[in-house]
C-alpha positions in Angstrom: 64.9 -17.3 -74.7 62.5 -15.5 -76.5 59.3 -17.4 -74.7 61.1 -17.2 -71.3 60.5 -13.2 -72.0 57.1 -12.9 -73.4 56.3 -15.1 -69.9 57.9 -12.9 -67.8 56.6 -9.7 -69.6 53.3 -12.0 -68.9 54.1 -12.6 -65.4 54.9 -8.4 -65.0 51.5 -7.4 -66.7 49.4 -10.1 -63.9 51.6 -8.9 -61.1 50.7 -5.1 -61.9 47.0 -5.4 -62.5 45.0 -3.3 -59.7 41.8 -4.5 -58.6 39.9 -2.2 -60.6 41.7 -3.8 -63.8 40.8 -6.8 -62.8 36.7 -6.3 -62.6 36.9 -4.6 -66.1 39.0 -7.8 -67.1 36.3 -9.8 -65.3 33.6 -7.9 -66.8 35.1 -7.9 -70.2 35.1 -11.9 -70.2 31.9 -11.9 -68.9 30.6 -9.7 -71.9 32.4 -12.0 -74.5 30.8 -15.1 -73.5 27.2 -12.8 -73.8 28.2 -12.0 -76.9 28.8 -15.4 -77.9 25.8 -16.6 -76.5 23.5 -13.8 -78.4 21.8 -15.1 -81.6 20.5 -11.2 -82.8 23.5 -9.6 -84.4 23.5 -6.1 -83.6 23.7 -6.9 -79.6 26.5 -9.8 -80.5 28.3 -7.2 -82.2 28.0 -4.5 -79.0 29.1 -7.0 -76.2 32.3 -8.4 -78.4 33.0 -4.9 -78.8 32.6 -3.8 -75.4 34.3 -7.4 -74.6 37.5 -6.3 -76.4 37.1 -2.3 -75.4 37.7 -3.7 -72.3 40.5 -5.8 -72.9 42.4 -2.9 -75.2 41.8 -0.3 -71.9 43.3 -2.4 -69.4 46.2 -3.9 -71.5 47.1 -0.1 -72.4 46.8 0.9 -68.8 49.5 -1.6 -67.8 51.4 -1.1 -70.6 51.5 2.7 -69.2 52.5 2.0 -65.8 55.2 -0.6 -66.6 57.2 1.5 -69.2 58.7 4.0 -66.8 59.5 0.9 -64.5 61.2 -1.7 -66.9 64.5 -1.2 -67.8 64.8 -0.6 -71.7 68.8 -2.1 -71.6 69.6 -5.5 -71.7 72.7 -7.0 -70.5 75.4 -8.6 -72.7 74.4 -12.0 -71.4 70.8 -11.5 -73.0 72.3 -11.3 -76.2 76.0 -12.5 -76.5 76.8 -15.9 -74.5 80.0 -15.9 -72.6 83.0 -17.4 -74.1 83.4 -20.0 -71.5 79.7 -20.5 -72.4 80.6 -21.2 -76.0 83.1 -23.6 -74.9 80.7 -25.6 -73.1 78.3 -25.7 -76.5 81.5 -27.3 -78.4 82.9 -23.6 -79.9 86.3 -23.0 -80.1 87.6 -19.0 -79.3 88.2 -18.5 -83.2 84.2 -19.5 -83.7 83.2 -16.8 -81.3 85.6 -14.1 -82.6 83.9 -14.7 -85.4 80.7 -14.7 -84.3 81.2 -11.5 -81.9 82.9 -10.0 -85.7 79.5 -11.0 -87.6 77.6 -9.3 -84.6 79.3 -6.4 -85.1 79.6 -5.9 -88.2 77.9 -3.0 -90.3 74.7 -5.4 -91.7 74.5 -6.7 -88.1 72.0 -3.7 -86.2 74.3 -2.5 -83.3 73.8 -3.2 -79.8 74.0 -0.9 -76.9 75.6 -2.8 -73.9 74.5 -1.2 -70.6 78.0 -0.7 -68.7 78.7 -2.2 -65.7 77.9 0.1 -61.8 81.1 1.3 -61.0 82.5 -0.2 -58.2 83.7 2.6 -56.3 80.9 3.6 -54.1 81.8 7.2 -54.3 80.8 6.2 -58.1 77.8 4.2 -57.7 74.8 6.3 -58.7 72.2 8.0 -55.8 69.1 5.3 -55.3 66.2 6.7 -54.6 65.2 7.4 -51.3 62.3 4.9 -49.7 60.0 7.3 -48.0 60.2 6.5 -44.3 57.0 6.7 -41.6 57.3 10.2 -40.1 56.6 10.1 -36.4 56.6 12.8 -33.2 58.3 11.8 -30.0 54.6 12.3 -28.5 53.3 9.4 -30.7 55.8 7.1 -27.8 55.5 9.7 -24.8 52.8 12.0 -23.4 54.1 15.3 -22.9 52.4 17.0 -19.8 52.1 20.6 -20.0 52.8 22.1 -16.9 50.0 24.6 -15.9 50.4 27.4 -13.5 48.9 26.3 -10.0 48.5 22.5 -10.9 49.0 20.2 -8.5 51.8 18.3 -7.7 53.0 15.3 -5.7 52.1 11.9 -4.8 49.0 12.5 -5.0 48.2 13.9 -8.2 50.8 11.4 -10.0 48.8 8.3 -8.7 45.7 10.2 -10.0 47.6 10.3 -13.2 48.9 7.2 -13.5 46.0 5.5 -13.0 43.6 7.4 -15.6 46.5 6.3 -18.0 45.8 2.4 -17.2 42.1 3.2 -17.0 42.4 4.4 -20.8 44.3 1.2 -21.8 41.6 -1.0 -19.8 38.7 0.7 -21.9 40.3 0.6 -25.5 41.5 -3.5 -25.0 38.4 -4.2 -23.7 36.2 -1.9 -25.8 34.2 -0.5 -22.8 31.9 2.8 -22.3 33.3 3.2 -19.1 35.9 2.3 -16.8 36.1 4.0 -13.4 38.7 3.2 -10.4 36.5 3.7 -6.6 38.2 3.5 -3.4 36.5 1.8 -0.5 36.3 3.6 2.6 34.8 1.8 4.8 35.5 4.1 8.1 33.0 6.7 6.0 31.2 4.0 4.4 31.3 5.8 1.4 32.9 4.7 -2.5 35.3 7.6 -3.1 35.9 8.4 -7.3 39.3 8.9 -8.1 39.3 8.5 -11.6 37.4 7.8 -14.4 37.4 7.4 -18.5 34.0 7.0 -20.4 32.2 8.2 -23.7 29.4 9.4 -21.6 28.8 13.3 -20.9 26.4 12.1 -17.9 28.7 10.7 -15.8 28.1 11.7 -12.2 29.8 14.8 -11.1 29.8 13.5 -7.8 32.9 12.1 -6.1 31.4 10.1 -3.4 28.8 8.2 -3.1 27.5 6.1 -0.2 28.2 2.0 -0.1 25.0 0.5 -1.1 23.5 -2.0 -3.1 24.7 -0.8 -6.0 26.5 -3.6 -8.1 29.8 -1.7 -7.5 29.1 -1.6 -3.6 28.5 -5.3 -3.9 32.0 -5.7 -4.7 33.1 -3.8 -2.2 31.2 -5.7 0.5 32.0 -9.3 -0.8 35.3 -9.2 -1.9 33.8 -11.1 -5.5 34.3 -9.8 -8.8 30.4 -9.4 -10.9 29.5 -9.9 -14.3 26.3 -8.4 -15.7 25.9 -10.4 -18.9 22.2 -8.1 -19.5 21.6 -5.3 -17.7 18.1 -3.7 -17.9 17.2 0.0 -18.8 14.6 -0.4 -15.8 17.4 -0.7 -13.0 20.4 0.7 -14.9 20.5 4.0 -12.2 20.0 1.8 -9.1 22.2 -0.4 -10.2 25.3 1.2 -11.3 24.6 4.6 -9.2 27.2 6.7 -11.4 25.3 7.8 -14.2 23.1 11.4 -14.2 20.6 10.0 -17.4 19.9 6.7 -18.7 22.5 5.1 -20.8 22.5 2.7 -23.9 24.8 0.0 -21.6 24.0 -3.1 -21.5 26.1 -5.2 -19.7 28.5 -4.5 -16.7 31.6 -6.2 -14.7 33.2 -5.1 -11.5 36.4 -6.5 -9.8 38.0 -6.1 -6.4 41.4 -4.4 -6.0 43.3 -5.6 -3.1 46.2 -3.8 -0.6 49.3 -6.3 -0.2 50.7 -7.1 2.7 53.8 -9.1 2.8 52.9 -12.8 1.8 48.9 -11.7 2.3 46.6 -9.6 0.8 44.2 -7.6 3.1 40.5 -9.6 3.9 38.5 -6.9 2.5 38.9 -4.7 -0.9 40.6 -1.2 -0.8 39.0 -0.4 -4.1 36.7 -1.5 -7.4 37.8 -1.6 -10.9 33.9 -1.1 -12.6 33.5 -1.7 -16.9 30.5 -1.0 -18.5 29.9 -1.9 -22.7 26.8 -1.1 -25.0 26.6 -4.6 -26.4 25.1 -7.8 -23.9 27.3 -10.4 -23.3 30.5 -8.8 -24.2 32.5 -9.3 -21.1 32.6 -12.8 -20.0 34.8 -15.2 -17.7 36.8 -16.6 -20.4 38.1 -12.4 -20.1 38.7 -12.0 -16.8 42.3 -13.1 -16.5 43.3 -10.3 -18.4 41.5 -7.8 -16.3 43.0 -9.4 -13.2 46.4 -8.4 -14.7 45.3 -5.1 -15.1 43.9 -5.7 -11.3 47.7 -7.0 -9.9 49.4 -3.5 -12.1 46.9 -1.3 -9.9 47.5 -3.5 -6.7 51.1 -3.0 -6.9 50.6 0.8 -7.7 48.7 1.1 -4.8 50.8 -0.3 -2.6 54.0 1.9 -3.7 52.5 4.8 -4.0 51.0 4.0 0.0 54.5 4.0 1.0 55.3 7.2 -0.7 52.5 9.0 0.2 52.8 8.0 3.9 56.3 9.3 3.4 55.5 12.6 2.1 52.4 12.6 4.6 55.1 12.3 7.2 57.8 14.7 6.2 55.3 17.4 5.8 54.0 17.1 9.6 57.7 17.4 10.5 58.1 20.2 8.4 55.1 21.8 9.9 56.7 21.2 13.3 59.6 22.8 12.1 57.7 25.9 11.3 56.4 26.3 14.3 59.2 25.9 16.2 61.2 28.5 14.5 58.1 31.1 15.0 58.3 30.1 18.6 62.1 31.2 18.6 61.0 34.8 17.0 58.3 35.0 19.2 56.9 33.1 22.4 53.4 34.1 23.1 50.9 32.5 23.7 49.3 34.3 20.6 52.2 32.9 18.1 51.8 29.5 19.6 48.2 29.1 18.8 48.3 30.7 15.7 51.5 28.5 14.3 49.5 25.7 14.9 46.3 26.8 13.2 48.6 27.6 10.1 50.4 24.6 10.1 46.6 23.1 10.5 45.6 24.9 7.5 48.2 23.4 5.2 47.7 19.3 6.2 43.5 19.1 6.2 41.3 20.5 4.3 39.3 23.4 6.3 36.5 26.3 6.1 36.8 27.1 9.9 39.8 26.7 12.5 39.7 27.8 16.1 41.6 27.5 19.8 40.5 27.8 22.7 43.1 28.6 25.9 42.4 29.3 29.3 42.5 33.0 30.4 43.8 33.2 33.7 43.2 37.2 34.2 39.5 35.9 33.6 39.5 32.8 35.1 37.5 31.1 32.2 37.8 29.5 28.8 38.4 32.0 26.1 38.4 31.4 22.4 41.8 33.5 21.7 42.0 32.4 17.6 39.9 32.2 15.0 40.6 31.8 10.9 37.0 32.1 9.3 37.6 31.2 5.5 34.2 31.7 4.1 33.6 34.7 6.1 30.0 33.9 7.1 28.5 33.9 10.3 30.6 32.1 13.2 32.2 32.4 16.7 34.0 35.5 17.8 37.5 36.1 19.5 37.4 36.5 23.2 33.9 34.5 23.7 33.9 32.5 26.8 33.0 29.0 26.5 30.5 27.1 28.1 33.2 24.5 29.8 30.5 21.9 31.0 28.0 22.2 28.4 29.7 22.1 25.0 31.6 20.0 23.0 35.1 21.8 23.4 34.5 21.6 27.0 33.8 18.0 27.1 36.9 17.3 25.2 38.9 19.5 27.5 37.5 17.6 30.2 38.2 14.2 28.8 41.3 14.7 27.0 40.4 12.4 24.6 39.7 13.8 20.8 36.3 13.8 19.1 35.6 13.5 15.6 32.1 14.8 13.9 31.1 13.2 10.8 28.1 15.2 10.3 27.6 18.4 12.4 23.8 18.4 11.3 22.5 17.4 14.3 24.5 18.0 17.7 23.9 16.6 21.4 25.7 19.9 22.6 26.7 23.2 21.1 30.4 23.7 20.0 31.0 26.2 22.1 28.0 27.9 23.9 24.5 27.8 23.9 23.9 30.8 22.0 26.1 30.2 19.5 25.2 31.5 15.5 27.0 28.9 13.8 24.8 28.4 10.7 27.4 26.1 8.4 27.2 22.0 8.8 29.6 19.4 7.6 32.3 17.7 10.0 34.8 18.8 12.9 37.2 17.8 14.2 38.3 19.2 17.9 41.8 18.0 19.7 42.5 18.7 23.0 46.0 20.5 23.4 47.6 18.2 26.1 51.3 18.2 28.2 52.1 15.9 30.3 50.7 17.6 32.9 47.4 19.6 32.1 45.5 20.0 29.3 45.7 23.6 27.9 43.2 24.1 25.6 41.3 22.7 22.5 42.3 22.8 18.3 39.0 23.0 16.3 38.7 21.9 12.8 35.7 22.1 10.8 34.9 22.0 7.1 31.3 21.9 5.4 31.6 18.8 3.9 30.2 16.0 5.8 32.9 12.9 6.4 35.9 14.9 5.6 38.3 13.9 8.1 39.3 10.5 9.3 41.2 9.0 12.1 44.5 9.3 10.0 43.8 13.3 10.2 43.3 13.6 13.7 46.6 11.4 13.8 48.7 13.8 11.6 47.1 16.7 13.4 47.5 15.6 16.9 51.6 16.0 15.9 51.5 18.9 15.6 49.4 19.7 18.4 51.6 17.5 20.6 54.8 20.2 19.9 52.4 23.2 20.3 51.3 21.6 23.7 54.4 21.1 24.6 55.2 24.7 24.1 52.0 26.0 25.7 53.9 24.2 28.6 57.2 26.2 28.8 55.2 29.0 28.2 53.5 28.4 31.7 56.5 27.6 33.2 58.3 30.9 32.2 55.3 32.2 33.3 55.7 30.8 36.8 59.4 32.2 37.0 58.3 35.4 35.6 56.4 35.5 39.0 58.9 35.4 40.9 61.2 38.4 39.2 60.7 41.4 39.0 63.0 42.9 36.3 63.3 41.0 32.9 66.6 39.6 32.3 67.1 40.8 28.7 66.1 44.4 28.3 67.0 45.4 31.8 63.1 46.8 32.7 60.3 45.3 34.8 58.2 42.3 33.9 54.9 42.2 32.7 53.3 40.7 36.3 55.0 43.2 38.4 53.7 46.1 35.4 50.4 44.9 36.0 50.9 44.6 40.0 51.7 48.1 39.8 49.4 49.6 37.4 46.2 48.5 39.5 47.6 49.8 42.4 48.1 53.6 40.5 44.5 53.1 39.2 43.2 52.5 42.3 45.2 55.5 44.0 44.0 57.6 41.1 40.7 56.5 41.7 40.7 57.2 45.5 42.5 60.4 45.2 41.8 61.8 42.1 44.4 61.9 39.8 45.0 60.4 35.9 46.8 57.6 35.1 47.9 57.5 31.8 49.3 54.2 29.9 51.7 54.3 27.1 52.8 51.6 24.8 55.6 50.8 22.4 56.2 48.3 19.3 59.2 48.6 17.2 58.4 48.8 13.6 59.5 46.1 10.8 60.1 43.5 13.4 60.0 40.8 10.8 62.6 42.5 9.1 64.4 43.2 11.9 64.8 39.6 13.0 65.4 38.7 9.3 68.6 40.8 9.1 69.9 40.9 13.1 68.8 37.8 14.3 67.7 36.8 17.6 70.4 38.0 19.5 70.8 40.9 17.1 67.2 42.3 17.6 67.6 41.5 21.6 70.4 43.9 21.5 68.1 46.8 20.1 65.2 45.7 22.4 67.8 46.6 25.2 68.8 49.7 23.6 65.4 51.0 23.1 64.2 49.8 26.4 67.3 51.9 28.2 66.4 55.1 26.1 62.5 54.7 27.1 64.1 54.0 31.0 66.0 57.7 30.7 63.0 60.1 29.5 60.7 58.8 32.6 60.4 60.1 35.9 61.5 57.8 39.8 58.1 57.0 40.1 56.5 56.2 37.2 57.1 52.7 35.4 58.4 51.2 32.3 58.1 47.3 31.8 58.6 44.8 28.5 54.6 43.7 28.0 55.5 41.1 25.5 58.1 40.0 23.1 58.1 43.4 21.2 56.4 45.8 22.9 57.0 48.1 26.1 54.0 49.7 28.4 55.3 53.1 30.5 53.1 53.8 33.5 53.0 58.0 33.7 51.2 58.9 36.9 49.7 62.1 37.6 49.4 62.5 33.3 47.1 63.6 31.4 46.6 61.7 27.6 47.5 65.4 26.4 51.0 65.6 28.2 51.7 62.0 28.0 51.1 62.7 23.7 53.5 65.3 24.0 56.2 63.1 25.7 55.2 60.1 23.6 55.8 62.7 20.8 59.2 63.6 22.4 60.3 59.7 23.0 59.7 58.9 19.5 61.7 61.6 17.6 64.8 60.8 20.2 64.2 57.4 19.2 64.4 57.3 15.4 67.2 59.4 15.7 69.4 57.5 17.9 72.1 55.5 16.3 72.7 51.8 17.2 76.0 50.5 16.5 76.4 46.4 16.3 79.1 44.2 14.8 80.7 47.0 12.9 76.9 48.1 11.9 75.3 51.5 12.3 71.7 51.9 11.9 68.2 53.5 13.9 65.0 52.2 14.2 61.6 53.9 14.4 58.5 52.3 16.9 55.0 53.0 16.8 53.3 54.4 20.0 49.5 54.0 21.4 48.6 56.3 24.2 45.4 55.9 26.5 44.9 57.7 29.8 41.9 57.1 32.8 38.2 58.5 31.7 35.5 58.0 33.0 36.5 54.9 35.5 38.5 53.0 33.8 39.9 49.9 34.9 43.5 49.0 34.3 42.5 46.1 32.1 40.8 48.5 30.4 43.6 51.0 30.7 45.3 47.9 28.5 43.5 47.5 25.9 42.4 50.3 24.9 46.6 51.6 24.6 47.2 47.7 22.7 44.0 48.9 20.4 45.5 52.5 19.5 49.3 50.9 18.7 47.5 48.9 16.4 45.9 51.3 14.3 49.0 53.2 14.6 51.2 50.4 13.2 48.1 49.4 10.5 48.5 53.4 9.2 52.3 53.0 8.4 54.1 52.8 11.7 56.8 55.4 13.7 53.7 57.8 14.9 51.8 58.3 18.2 48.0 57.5 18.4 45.6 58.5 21.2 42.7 56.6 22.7 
């Protein structure tokens, strides 16, 4: 018994030696047989006793550690056999009583027994606690923080999802970099959309033109290549995605693949491109594991196609819907065009938008919108176009859309020969079509060359379809409002037979001498308006408005609805100084009227632009100059009169 525990207070002292302990063990043996070996006494004398230094050290060292970790009781068993033990050895109970009686008796040096764990787990005493690994839930899960104006949708979570595989592609493989290149083959361009490397000289650049780069190789073949040494000669030629010269060294590429049904498509959709440091460090015995990773973005691709294409699709009808609910607060041909140029503005990227619609007081092309992002130097609203020698005209013509990679260099000016249009990059220009006529041309442009695509002028030409449509009723109401001479909902005379009438007062004034003065209305807050009576609601106060105007003007003189919200009174015989006063007069009788509707009572206030004949002016003239007064009189705050 007493061997079996100087082993296994052996086998403790081995099991707790550190490695440290075990060189100055090694070195202290190492040093004894020196010692031994020595003939000259004083260093025989130095090794043994560096020899056994070195022995004593460690042997106190363990001796250290393992006190505070052996247990200084000993069971019972260690010391007293069982009785049933005793038995077996041939000892009757009486011999052990007195044997237990000799052990504890007073010569006998006492025992302490350690008692037995209680069994009550209540009872049991605390173990200590095993320290456990300490982890955050980002360690498992990358938390995005959401940052004001970031974008969202499709899109960018493909964008995200796919830097997240490129990052597990590069640390597996132990690459420098790993990029992901669509293939656009309609542009002939490779298109970045994501990349991961440890180089700060990757190109800043997110398209690049199909080559013979190695990566354009792909592209063209449909093969996968492996670079086992790549030269520092042709390194920029041959990757074409690097600013400086980098320590790489060998290269691999392989295609990515749309699928379709049982197929895949004939030609590549993208490029999965690895570059290492070290030669030879990608071979084939590898490439099954990056055509896993291949199959993961093949499959990504093709859901996130679907979903995109769906969100691609619900926006257009959105857009639609947008326009069509401007159209039912307002019906011009101004709201028309300029829904759709909105609408335009939110699907493809732009700098410039433009539309051009046929003026028929005129008789010519007219552009009647234009949205100029980069304020710089371009068309003009109101400029005639040259219909047989520009593009706009030839698609008006045609009826078929044109799309303009590069604007660089044109056969035919955009619009008109003496056009200042000093930007370049690509157009696109849709002809607005019915079923019937074509009404005009939708023109697109942006300064970067090959931004739009045959799906754009697709999504596009939706929405163009619905504003074509409605450039179509529009003529048609026009055609009835021909016919009539008082407008159905506020009770006063249409536009054509105001104009019909106004030329014939100018002329008269002309011949005989006498002013003709024009004065025109606008109800203020419209939007508002709208917002809290509705359509009907607001056609109600356009009524009421219109029959207050009616009462304040004399047999002969004329007051007719212009446009959606805004009257024109015809004063003949007036000066602009007394048709200010009675403007003056209208106005103040107007914001004091009450309205009552559906158990409502409120007023409105409208803003009035006054211009009478000087100096020859015509009744188009006559026109414009009263629309360009209202304007600044509704820009200055609204409810007051202005004067030409």
């Amino acid at each position: 018994m007493i061997d079996a525990r100087w082993s296994n207070t052996v086998r403790s002292y081995v099991n707790s030696i550190t490695l440290m302990q075990e060189l100055i063990v090694l070195a202290g043996v190492v040093l004894f047989f020196v010692g031994l070996a020595l003939s000259a006494l004083a260093p025989k004398v130095i090794a043994l006793l560096a020899s056994a230094g070195a022995f004593v050290y460690v042997y106190e060292n363990i001796r250290r550690s393992t006190a505070g970790t052996r247990r200084p009781q000993r069971r019972d068993a260690d010391v007293v056999p069982h009785t049933a033990e005793l038995r077996s050895a041939g000892l009757d109970d009486h011999d052990a009583d007195e044997d237990d009686a000799l052990e504890r008796s007073p010569q006998a040096p006492e025992i302490h027994q350690t008692p037995e764990p209680p069994t009550d787990p209540k009872e049991r005493p605390a173990r200590p606690m095993i320290s456990e690994y300490q982890f955050n839930i980002d360690d498992f899960c990358e938390i995005e923080e959401e940052t004001p104006g970031k974008e969202t949708g499709a899109r960018s979570e493909f964008s995200l999802i796919v830097r997240k595989i490129l990052s597990v592609v590069k640390e597996v493989n132990f690459a420098h970099t790993v990029a992901f290149w669509w293939v656009n083959r309609e542009k002939k361009q490779l298109v970045l959309e994501n990349f991961v490397s440890d180089s700060a000289h990757f190109t800043s650049h997110r398209r690049k033109e199909l080559g013979f780069d190695l990566i354009s190789q792909v592209a063209h073949s449909g093969q996968p290549r492996i670079v086992q040494y790549l030269s520092a000669s042709g390194q920029l030629e041959a990757l074409g995605y690097y600013q400086n010269l980098e320590p790489v060294s060998s290269f691999v590429a392989i295609p990515i693949f749309f699928p379709r049904g049982s197929g895949v498509e004939a030609k590549p959709v993208a490029v999965l491109s690895l570059d290492f440091l070290s030669d030879d460090l990608f071979g084939p015995e590898s490439m099954n594991i990056l055509g896993q990773f291949a199959k993961t973005l093949s499959s990504l691709i093709k859901g996130y196609t679907g979903k995109y294409d769906l969100l691609i699709d619900s926006e257009v009808l959105r857009s639609i819907g947008r326009i069509r609910e401007q159209m039912k607060i307002d019906f011009s041909l101004h709201s028309i065009v300029r829904s759709l140029s909105e609408e335009t503005s939110r699907l493809v990227p732009w700098d410039y938008i433009a539309a051009v619609l046929f003026d028929e007081r005129r008789k010519a092309w007219q552009i009647q919108l234009v949205l100029n992002r980069m304020n710089d130097g371009y068309v003009a609203i109101g400029q005639e176009i040259d219909h047989a020698g520009s593009l706009v005209g030839l698609v008006i013509q045609s009826g078929v859309a044109k799309l303009l990679e590069d604007t660089t260099v044109l056969a035919k000016p955009r619009y008109y020969h003496a056009e200042r249009v000093d930007s370049t990059g690509s157009a696109l220009i849709l002809p607005l079509n019915s079923h019937s006529r074509c009404y005009g041309a939708l023109v697109v442009e942006c300064k970067d060359p090959k931004s739009y695509s045959e799906s754009d002028a697709r999504v596009i030409g939706k929405l163009v379809e619905s504003a074509a449509m409605a450039l179509e009723i529009h003529a048609l109401n026009e055609v009835v409002n021909n016919y009539v001479l008082m407008d159905e909902t506020t009770g006063v005379a249409t536009r054509k037979y105001f104009m019909e009438r106004l030329h014939q007062e100018t002329q008269r004034g002309k011949d005989y001498e006498n002013e003709v003065t024009v004065v025109m209305f606008s109800i203020d807050g419209v939007q508002d308006q709208l917002a809290r009576l509705g359509k009907d609601g607001f056609d109600f106060v356009l009524r009421n408005v219109g029959r207050l105007v009616k009462s304040f003007i004399r047999s002969y003189d004329l007051i007719g609805r212009f446009d959606f919200n805004r009257f024109a009174v015809l004063l003949v015989n007036t000066s602009s100084n007394e048709a200010y006063i009675w403007a003056e007069k209208v106005r103040k009788n107007i914001a004091s009227n009450v309205i009552n509707l559906d158990q409502r009572s409120f007023s409105v206030t409208v803003s009035i632009g006054v211009c009478g004949t000087l100096s020859e002016l015509s009744d188009m003239e006559l026109i414009e100059n009263a629309g360009h007064v209202l304007s600044k009189a509704i820009e200055a705050g609204g409810n007051m009169v202005r004067v030409y």
